[in-house]
C-alpha positions in Angstrom: 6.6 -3.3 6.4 5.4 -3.1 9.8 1.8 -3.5 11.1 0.8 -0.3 11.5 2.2 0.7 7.9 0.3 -2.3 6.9 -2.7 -1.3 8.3 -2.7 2.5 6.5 -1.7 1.2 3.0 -4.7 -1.3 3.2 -6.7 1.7 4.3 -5.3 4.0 1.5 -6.2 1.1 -1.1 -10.2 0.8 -0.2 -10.5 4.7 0.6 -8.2 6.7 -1.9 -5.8 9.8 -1.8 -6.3 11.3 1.6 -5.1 13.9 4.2 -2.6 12.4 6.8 -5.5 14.8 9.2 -8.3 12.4 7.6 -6.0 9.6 8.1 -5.8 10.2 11.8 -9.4 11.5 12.3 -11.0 8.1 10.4 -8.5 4.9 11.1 -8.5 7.0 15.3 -4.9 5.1 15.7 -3.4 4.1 19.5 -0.7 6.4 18.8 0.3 9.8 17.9 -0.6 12.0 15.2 2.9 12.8 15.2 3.4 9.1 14.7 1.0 8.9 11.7 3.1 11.8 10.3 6.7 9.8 10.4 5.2 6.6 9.3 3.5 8.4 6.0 6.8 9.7 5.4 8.6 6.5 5.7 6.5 4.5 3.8 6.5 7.8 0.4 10.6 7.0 1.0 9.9 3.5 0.8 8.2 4.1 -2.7 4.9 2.7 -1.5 2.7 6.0 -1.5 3.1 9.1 -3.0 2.2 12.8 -1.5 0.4 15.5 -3.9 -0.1 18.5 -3.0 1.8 20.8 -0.4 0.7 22.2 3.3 -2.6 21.3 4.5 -3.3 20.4 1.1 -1.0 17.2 0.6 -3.0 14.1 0.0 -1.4 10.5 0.3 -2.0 8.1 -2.0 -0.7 4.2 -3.5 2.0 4.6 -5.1 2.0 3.4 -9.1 5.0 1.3 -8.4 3.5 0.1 -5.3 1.6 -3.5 -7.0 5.4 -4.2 -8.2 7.1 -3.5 -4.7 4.5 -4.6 -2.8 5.0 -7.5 -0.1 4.1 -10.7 -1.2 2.7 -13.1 1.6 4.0 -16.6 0.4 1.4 -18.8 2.4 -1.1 -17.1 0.3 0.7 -17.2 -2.7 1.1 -20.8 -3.1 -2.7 -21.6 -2.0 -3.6 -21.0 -5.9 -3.1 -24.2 -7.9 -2.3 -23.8 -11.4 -4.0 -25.0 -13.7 -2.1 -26.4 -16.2 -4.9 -26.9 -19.0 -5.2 -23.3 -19.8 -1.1 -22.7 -20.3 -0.6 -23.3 -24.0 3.1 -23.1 -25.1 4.4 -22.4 -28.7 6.4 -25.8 -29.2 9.1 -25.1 -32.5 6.6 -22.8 -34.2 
């Protein structure tokens, strides 16, 4: 996933199912709206959103599958420590 995909998906997550119009009008991209377009398209073949709706109507939206497809940034990941106290493992029960 590219920055500028990035960027929307993080958008779509704080503000909801909208309008690829509203997408353009509120995030006011350096490029295109015709750019907006072919990236909301790539990232519903990608399986990260979903469109509902048709025409002016169509709303994009996180995919459900998304949080099991989604990226994982690996620096971040390991910052966590695990706490080993609260992992409790039925030993020959």
């Amino acid at each position: 996933m590219d920055f500028r995909e990035q960027k929307i998906v993080e958008y779509l997550q704080i503000k909801g199912a909208l309008s690829s119009k509203e997408i353009f009008d509120r995030m006011s991209p350096d490029y295109s709206y015709a750019t907006l377009k072919r990236i909301l398209s790539d990232l519903v073949s990608e399986n990260y959103l979903v469109s509902v709706g048709k025409g002016r109507g169509t709303k994009h939206k996180i995919s459900p599958v998304y949080e099991i497809i989604q990226p994982i940034d690996m620096e971040k990941y390991y910052e966590k420590e695990m706490n080993t106290e609260e992992i409790e493992l039925p030993l020959n029960k």
